[in-house]
DRENDRENKOL-793766 format. One record per residue (C-alpha): residue in one letter; x, z, y. Coordinates in steps of 0.2 Angstrom, whole numbers, padded with zeros to 4 digits, always signed. Each point is the difference from the previous one (the first is absolute). Example, Ala and Ser with C-alpha at 12.3 -4.5 7.8 and 13.67 -1.06 7.14 Angstrom:
// DRENDRENKOL-793766
A+0062+0039-0022S+0006-0003+0017
END
This chain:
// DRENDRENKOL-793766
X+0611+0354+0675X+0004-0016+0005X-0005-0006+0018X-0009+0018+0005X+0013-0001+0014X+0009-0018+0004X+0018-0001-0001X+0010-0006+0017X+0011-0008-0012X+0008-0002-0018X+0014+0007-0003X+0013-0011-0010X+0000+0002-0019X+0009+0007-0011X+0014-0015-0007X-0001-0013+0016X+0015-0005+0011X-0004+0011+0014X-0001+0016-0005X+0013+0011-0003X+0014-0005+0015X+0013-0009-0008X+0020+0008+0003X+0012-0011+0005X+0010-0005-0014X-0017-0007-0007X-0003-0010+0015X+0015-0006+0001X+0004-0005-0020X-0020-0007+0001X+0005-0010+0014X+0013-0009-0008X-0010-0006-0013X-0012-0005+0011X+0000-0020-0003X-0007-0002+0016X+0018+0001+0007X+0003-0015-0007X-0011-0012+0010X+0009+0009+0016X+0018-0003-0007X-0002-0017-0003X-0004-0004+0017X+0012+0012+0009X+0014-0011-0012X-0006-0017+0008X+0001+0007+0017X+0017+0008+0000X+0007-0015-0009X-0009-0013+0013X+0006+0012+0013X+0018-0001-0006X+0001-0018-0003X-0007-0001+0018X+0013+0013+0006X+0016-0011-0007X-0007-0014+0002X+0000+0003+0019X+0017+0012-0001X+0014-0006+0012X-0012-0016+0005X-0003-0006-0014X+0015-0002-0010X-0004+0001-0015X-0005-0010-0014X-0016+0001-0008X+0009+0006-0016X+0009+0013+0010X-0017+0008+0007X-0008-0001-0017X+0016+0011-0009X-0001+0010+0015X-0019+0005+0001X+0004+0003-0020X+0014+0013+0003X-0011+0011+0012X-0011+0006-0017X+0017+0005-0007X+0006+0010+0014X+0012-0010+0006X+0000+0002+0021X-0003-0012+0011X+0016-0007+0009X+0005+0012+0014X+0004-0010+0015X+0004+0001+0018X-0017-0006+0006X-0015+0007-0009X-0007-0006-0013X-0017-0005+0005X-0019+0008-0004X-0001-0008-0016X+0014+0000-0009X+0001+0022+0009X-0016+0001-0011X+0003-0008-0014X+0017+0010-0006X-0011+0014-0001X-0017-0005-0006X+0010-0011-0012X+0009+0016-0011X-0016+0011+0001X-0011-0015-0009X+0013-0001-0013X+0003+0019-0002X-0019+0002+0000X-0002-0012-0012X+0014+0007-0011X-0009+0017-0001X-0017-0008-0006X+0009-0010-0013X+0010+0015-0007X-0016+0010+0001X-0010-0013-0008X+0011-0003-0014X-0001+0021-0004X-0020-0001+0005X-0004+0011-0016X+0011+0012+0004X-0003+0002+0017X-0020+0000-0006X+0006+0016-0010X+0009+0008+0015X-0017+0000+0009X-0009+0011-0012X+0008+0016+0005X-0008-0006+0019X-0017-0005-0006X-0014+0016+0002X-0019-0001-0004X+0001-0015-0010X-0006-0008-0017X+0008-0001-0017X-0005-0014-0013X+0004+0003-0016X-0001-0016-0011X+0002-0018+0007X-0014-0008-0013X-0013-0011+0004X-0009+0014+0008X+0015+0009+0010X+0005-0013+0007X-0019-0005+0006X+0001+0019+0007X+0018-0003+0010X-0008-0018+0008X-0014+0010+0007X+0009+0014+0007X+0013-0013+0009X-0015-0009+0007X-0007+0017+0006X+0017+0006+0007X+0004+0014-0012X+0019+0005-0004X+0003+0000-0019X+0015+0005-0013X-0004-0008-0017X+0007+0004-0017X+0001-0014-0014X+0009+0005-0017X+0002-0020-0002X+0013-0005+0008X-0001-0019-0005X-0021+0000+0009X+0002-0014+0011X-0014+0010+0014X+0015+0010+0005X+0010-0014+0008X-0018-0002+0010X-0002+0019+0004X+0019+0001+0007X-0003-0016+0010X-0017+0010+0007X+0010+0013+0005X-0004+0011-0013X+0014+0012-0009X+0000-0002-0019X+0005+0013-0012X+0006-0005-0019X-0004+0014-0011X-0013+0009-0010X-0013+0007+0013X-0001+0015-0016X+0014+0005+0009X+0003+0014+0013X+0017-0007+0006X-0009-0016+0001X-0016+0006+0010X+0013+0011+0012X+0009-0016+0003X-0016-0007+0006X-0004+0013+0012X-0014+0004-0007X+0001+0020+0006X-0004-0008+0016X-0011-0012-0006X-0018+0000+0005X-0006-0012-0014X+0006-0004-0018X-0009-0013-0011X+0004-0001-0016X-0006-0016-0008X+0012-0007-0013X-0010-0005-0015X+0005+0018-0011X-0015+0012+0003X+0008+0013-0009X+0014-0004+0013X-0008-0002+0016X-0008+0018-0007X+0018+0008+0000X+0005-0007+0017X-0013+0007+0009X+0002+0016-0007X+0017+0001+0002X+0000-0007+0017X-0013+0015+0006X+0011+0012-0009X+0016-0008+0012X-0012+0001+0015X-0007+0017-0003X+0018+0009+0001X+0002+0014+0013X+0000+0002+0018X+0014+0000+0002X+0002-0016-0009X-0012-0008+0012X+0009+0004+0014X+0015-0005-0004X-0009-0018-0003X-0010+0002+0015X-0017+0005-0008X-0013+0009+0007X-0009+0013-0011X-0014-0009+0002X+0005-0016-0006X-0001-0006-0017X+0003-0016-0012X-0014-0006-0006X+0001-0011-0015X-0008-0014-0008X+0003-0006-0019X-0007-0014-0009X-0011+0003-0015X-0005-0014-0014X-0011+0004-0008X-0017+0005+0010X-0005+0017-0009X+0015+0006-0002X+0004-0001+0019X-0017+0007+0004X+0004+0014-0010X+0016+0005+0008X-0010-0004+0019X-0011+0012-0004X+0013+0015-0008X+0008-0004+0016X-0017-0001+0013X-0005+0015-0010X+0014+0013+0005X-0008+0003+0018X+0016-0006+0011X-0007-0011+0014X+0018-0005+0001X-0004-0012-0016X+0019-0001-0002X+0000-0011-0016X-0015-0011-0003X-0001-0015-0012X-0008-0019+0000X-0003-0014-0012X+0000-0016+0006X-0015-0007-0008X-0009+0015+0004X+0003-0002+0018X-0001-0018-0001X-0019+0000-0008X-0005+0011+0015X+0004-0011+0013X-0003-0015-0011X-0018+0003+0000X+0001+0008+0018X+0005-0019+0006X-0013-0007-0012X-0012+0011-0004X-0015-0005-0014X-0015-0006+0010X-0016+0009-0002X-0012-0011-0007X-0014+0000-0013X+0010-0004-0017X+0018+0004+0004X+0010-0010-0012X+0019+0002+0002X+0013-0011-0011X+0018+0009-0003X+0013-0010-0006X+0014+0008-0011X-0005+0018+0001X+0017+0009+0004X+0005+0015+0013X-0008-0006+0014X-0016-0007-0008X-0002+0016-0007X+0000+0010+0016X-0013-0015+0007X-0013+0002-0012X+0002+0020+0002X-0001-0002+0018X-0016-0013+0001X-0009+0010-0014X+0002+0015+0011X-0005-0009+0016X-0014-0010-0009X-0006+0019-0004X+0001+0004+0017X-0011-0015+0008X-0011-0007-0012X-0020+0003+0003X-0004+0001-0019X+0008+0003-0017X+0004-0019-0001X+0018-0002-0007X+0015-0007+0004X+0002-0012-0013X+0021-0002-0003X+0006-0017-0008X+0020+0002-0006X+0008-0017-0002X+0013+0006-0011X+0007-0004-0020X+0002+0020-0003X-0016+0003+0010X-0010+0011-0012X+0017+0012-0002X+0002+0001+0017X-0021+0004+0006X+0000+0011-0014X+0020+0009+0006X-0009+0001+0018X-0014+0008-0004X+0007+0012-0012X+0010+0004+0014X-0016+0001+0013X-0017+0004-0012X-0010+0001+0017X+0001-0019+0001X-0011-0003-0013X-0014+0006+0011X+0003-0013+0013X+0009-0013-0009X-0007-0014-0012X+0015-0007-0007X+0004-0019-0009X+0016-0005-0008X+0004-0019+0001X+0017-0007-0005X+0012-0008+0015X-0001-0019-0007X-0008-0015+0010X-0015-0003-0009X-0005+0018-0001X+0004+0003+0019X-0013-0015+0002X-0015+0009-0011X+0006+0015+0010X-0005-0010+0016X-0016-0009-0007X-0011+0015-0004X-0014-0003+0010X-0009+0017-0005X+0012+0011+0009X+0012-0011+0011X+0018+0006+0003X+0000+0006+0019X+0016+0003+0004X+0017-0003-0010X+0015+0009-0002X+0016-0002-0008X+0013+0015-0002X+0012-0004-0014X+0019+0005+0002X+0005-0017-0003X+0001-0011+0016X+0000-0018-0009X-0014+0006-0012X-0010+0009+0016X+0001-0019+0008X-0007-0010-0013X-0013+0011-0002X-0006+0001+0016X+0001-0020+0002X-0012+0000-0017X-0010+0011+0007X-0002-0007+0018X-0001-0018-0011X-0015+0007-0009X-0011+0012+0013X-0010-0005+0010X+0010-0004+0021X-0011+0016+0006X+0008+0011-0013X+0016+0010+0008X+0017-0002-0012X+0012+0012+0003X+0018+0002-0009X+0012+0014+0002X+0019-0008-0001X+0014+0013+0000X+0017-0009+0005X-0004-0021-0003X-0005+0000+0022X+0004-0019+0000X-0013-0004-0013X-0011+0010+0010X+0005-0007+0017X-0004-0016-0012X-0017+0007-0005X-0005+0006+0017X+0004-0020+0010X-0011-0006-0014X-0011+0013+0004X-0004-0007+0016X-0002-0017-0006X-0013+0004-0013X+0007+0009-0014X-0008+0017+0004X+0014+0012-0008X+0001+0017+0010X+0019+0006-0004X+0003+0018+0000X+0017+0006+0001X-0001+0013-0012X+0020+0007+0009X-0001-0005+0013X-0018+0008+0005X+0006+0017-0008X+0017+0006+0003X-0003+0001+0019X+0008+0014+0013X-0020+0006+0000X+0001+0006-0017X+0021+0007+0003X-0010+0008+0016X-0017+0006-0011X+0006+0001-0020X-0015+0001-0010X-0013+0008+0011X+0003-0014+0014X-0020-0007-0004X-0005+0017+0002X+0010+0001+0019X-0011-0016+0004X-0014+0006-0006X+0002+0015+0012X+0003-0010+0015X-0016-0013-0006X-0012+0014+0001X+0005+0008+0015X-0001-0018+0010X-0020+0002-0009X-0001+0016+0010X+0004-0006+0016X-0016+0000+0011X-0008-0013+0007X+0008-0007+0016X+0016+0008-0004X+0017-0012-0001X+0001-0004-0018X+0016+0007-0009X+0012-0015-0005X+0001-0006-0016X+0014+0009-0013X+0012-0014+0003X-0001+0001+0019X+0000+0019+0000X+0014+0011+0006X+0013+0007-0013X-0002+0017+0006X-0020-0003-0005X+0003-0007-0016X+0013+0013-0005X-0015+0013+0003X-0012-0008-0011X+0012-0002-0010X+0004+0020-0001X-0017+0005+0000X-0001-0012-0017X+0015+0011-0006X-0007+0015+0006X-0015-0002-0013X+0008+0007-0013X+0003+0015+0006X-0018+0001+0006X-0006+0000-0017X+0012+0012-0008X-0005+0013+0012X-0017-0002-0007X+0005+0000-0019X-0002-0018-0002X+0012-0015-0005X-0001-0017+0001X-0002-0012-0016X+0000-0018-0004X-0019-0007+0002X-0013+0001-0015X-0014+0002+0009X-0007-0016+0009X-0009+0018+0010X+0016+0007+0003X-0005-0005+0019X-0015+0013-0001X+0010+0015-0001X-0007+0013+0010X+0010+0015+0008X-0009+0017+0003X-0004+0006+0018X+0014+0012-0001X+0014-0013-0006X-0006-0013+0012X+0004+0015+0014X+0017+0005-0007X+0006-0021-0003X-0008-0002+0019X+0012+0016+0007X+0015-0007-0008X-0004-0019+0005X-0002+0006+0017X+0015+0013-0002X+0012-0015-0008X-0005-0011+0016X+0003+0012+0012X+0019+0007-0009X+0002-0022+0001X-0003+0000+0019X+0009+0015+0004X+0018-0007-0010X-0003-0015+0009X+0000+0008+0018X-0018+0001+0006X-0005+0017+0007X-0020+0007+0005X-0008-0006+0016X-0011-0013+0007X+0002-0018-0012X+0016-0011+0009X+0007-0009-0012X+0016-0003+0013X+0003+0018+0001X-0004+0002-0019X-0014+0012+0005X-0017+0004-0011X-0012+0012-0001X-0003+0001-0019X+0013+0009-0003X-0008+0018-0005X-0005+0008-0013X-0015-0008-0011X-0012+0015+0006X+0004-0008+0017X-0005-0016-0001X-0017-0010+0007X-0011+0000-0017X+0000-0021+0003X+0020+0001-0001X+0003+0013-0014X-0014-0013-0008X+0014-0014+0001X+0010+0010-0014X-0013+0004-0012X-0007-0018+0001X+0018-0006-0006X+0000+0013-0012X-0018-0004-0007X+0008-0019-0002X+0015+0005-0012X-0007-0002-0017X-0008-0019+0006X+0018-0004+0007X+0009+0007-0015X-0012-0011-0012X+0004-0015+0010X+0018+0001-0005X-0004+0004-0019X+0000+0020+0000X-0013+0014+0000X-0001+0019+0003X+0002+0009-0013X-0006+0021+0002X+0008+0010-0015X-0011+0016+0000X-0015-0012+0002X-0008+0014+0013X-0014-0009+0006X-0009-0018-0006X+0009-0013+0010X-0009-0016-0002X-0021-0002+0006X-0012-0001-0012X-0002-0018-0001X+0017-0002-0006X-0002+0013-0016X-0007-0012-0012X+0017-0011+0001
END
């Protein structure tokens, strides 16, 4: 469980620059590409040529013309020697004769490496171990590969387009790039990825991101044998994460996958707008007040996911049955409330809805109601351009108190633009709807990553009073965040062992779900018993708590533990259905053994 015992240190994750050691030939091909050598060369080239002038200049006391030193100092980078006389030839001219032919040699190499860059970029894969493989260099690939630069991960990527200008930018990163079809075995094995420890899969095919995945877990679940030959332990594994359109399906195809009980979670599955809803409203949530009124411009992917999100929430923290009244600005709105409602019937209970279409003058009798005045705004359309005007009608026509916010996927100077007016009065919140959501956290996390910091919120809410607080979930140590993270995995198999499986959320109670006293003993053991398996793998052996010498007196059996401490797991365990609701799923039990909700809830 995370933070029972502190960690002395993180160990390096999987991906970055320092872990595994790099052979030789890696070092030395990566070093020539390194352009960093240039801004040594250049320098080292003026000296030995000033050097050299100086040296012939001087030569035989002085003798020779200025022309003469000049074609002299010149000859040295061709390896033409220095005159041999009686006396010597001096410091400066004995230096430069052979600083001059190791610049040019030097600078010979680079250029001749530089001008087979791709190739040599291809000779590294064979070297490269525990990286990541980007398959697809979209929009969204590409928004992927910037962040894992930025966070000093190694990554092979695979473009069947050949002609996508983001591969020039990639190869200048540093970054291999394969041209082919990522459907392909041979093109996955040219990419490593049996000694891969991440694959994304994000082209814009579903139906293709779908059959890389599971061909790639098919490559990287060969034999032992295989993985030593390719320096894989037995207990490593690829985990992979392919990009789903459309939001039921992929939650469908999460769930088949969440369901099978592997807490290895091998393949798991995201939408963006999905994901992007979430932390949309998680960065500007609806504000709890007496009328909630919220205004969503152009209801598409991610507008859809808000309105779900804040009728849930809404559910949640409201103090009566006031409603959360749902204005879409939109020319197809009553088609699209009526498509998302089909879709989620519980909304009905906590949604009012109104249609209005997307021109001017009814954006302005949207914002003149006086009866129930719009308090926030949102606007969540797939069209940057459209998404802009919009939110500069609407921030035109509310009131200045009234929050504006706009996703914009791939226009960031407009929103660069939006966000300096911003400051100077304009009042329009940006959201960079890419940008916010295809991060290392979710390559790191997958789908359940909420649910890992869910888990690490609540245990900062146990701490007691007067004890250090935790550190936030940016701040925390990698090896902490991978266990919250394998304890969200781990909740799958939790359930199964119990005859229960995990569904998309339909009822707002879903929260409520109560386990029996014998489940929450056996979910409690195997909390405690996955925590303990964790510390063992990772080094740390029985005895008086020392984090240096990776000591901790937890690790025993359940039976064993101080009741507050064997507590610690079934309180997490008691949370699992609240945190599963706040990430859109529910518990499901198939042989429905037991009522599961309280009474109160039954009438819903």
């Amino acid at each position: 469980m995370t933070g029972r015992a502190a960690e002395p240190s993180a160990p390096a994750k999987p991906g970055r620059e320092a872990p595994p050691p790099e052979t030789l030939q890696h070092k030395v091909l990566t070093g020539l590409t390194d352009p960093h050598w240039y801004w040594l060369l250049i320098p080292a080239g003026i000296v030995a040529f000033a050097l050299g002038f100086w040296g012939y200049g001087s030569y035989q006391g002085g003798e020779h013309s200025y022309s003469d030193a000049v074609y002299g100092a010149v000859k040295l980078f061709f390896l033409h020697a220095a005159p041999q006389p009686e006396n010597h030839v001096g410091p400066a001219l004995d230096i430069a004769r052979f600083l001059a032919p190791v610049v040019a040699g030097w600078a010979a190499l680079i250029a001749l490496v530089s001008m087979f860059r791709d190739r040599v970029q291809q000779l590294l894969i064979p070297f490269k171990h525990g990286h990541v493989v980007v398959c697809g260099l979209g929009y969204a690939g590409f928004e992927f590969v910037r962040e894992l630069r930025a966070a000093g991960y190694r990554a092979v990527v695979i473009e069947s387009d050949e002609a996508n200008p983001r591969i020039k930018t990639c190869r200048n990163w540093g970054f291999p790039v394969v041209i082919g079809d990522a459907q392909l075995s041979a093109t996955l094995e040219s990419a490593g990825v049996r000694r891969a420890a991440r694959l994304l899969a994000v082209t814009s095919d579903s139906v293709a991101n779908t059959e890389i995945v599971t061909l790639a877990r098919r490559l990287a679940d060969d034999s032992k044998s295989s993985r030593r030959i390719f320096g894989r332990s037995s207990k490593d594994h690829l985990r992979c994460l392919a990009r789903i359109e459309d939001p039921g399906l992929c939650v469908l195809l999460r769930l088949a996958e969440f369901n099978r009980g592997d807490d290895r979670l091998a393949v798991d599955f995201f939408n963006i707008d999905t994901v992007g809803a979430r932390l949309l409203l998680a960065e500007h949530p609806v504000t709890i007040v007496q009328r909630p009124h919220i205004a969503v411009a152009h209801l598409d992917g991610v507008g859809s996911g808000l309105v779900f999100q804040a009728a849930r929430q809404w559910h949640e923290e409201r103090v009566d049955d006031q409603p959360l009244r749902v204005t879409v600005i939109d020319d197809q709105a009553a088609a699209k409330v009526a498509k998302l409602v089909s879709n989620h019937p519980a909304l009905e209970e906590v949604c009012e809805f109104h249609c209005s279409p997307a021109s001017v003058r009814d954006i302005d009798r949207v914002a003149q109601d006086t009866d129930w005045p719009v308090t926030q705004a949102y606007v969540t359309g797939y069209h940057d351009e459209r998404n802009v005007e919009s939110a500069l009608n609407l921030r035109r026509a509310l009131d200045n108190a009234v929050p504006v916010v706009t996703t914009i996927s791939r226009a960031y100077g407009v929103a660069d633009l939006l966000e300096e007016q911003a400051l100077g009065g304009s009042g329009v919140t940006v959201f960079r709807t890419l940008q916010e959501t295809c991060t290392v956290e979710l390559v790191e996390g997958g789908s359940l990553e909420a649910v890992a910091h869910e888990i690490h919120r609540r245990y900062c809410l146990m701490q007691p009073a007067g004890a250090p607080a935790p550190p936030p979930w940016p701040e925390l140590a990698d090896a902490l965040k991978d266990s919250s993270r394998a304890q969200a995995r781990h909740i799958g198999v939790k359930l199964r062992s119990i005859g229960c499986v995990i569904a998309p959320l339909r009822n707002w109670h879903a929260r409520d779900f109560q386990f029996t006293d014998d489940e929450m003993d056996k979910l409690g053991t195997m909390e405690h018993d996955r925590w303990m398996q964790e510390k063992l793998d990772a080094g740390w052996t029985l005895g008086d708590e020392d984090p240096v010498l990776k000591k901790d007196p937890h690790l025993v059996p359940m039976e064993q533990l101080p009741p507050e401490v064997a507590e610690v797991d079934r309180i997490f365990v008691r949370a699992i259905p609240e945190m599963l609701a706040a990430v859109g799923l529910e518990i499901i039990d198939v042989a429905q053994t037991a009522p599961r909700y309280p009474a109160r809830s039954l009438s819903h």
